[in-house]
Backbone as CSV, one residue per row, in Angstrom:
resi,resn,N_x,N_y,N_z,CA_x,CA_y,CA_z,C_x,C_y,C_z
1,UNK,0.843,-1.184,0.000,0.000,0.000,0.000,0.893,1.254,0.000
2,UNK,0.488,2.287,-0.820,1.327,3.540,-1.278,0.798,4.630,0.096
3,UNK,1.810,4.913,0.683,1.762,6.106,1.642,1.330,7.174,1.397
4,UNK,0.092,7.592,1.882,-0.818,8.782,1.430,-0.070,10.221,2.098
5,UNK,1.097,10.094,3.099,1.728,11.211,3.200,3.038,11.852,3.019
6,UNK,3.165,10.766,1.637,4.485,10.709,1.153,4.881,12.390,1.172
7,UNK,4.039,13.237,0.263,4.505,14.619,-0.228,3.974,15.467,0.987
8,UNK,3.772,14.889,2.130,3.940,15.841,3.244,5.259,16.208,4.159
9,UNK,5.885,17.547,3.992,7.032,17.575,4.916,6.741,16.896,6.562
10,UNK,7.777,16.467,7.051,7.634,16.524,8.253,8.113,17.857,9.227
11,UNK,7.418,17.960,10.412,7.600,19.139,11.570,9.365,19.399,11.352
12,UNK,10.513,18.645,11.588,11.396,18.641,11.729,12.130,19.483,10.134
13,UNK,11.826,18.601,9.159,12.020,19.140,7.924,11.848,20.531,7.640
14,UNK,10.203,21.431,8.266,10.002,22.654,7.684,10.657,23.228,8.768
15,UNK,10.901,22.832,10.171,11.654,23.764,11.113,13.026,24.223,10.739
16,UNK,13.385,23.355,10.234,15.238,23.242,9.673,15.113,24.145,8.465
17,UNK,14.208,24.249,7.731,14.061,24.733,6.343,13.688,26.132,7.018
18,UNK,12.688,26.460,7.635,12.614,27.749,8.378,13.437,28.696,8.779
19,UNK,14.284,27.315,9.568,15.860,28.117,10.106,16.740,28.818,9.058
20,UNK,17.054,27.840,8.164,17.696,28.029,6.846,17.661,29.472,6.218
21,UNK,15.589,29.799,6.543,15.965,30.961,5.797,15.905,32.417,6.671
22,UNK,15.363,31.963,7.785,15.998,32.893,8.774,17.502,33.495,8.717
23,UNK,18.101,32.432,8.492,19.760,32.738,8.516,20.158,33.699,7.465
24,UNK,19.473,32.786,6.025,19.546,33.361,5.214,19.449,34.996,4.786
25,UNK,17.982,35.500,5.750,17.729,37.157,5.719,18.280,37.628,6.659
26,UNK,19.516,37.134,7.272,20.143,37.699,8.463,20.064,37.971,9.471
27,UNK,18.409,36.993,9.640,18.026,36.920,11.463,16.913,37.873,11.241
28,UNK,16.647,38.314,12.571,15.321,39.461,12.820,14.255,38.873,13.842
29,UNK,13.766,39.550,14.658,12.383,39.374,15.123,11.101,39.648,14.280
30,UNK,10.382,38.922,14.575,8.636,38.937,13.906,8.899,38.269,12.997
31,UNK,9.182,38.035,12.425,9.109,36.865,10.682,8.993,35.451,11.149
32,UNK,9.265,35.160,12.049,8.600,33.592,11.776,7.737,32.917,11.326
33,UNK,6.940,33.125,11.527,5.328,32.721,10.803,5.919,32.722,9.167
34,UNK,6.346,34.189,8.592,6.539,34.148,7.094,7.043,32.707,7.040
35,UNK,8.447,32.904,7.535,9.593,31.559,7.386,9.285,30.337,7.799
36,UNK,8.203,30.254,8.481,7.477,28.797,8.553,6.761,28.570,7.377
37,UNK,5.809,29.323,6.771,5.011,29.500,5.757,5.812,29.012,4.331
38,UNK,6.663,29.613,4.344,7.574,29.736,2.896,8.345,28.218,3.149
39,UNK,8.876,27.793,3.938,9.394,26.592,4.087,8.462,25.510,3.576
40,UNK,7.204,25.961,4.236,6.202,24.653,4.256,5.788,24.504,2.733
41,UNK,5.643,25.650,2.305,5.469,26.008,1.007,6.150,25.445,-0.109
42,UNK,8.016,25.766,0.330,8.412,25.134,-0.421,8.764,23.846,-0.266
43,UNK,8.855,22.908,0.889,8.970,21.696,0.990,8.066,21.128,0.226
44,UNK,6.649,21.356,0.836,5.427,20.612,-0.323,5.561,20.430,-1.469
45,UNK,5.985,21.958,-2.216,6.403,22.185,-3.936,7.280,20.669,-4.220
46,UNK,8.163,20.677,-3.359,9.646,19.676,-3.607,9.093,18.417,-3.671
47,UNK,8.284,18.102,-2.018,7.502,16.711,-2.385,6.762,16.217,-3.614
48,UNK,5.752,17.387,-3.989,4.840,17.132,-4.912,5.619,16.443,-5.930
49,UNK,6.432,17.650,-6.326,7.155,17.700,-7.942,8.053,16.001,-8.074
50,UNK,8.458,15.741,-6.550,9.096,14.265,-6.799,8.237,13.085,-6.860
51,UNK,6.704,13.130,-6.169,5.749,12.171,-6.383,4.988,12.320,-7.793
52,UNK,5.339,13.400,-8.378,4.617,13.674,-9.506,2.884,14.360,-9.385
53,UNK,2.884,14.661,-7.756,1.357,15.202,-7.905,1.231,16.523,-7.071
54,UNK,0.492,17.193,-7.795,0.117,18.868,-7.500,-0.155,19.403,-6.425
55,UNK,0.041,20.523,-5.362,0.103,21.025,-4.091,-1.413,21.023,-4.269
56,UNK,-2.636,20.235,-4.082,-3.735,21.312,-3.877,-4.567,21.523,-2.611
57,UNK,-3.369,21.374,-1.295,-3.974,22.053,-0.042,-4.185,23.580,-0.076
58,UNK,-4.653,23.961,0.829,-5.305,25.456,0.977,-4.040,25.333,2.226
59,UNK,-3.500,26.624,2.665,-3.217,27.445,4.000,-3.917,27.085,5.161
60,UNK,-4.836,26.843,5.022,-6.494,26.759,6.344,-6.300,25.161,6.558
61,UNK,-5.489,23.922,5.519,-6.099,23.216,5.785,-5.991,22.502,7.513
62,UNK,-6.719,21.550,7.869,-7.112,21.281,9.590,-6.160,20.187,9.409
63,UNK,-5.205,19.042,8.424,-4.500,18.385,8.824,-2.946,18.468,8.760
64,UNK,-2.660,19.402,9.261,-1.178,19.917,8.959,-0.446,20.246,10.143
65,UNK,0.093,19.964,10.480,1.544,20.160,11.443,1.256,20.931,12.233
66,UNK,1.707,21.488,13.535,1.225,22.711,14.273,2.339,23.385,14.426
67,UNK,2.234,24.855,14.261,3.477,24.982,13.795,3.912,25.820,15.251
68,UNK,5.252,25.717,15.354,5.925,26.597,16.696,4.992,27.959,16.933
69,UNK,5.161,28.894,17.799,4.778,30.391,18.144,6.109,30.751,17.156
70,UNK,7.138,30.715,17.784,8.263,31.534,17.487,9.356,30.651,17.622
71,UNK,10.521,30.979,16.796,11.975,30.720,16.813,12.354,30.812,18.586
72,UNK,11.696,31.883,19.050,12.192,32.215,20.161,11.729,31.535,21.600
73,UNK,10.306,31.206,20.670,10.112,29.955,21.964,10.177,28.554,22.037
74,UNK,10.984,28.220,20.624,10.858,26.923,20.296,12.552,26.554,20.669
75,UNK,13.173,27.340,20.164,14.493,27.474,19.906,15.001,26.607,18.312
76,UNK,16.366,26.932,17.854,16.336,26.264,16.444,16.721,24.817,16.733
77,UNK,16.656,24.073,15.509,16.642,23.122,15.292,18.149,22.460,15.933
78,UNK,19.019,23.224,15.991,20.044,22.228,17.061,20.113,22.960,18.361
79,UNK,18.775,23.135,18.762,18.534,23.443,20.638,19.156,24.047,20.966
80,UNK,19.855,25.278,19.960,20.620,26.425,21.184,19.990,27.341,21.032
């Protein structure tokens, strides 16, 4: 039986990918949410495009990951 959540990132995956681009814009307060968003965004894109099938969740949807408050209360992905 074929895994129905193959082209879903996992929590760990979009946190690291989050971080990534945090680093990337040189840090900052308030953007997390964006940089969770855009990660999740583009992880999905990546999954899809390798299973061969099309993003067509909504933003809203109710089965998706919960995502941190903040960088600042989660801390990054190697716990410092």
């Amino acid at each position: 039986m074929a895994d129905l959540h193959q082209d879903v990132p996992t929590k760990a995956q979009i946190q690291l990918r989050a971080y990534e681009l945090y680093v990337q814009r040189g840090g900052g307060e308030g953007r997390d949410l964006e940089d969770w968003l855009a990660a999740e965004r583009e992880l999905r894109n990546q999954h899809s495009s390798v299973s061969g099938k099309s993003d067509r969740r909504d933003s809203t949807s109710t089965d998706r990951q919960e995502r941190p408050k903040s960088f600042a209360a989660t801390g990054n992905p190697k716990g410092r």
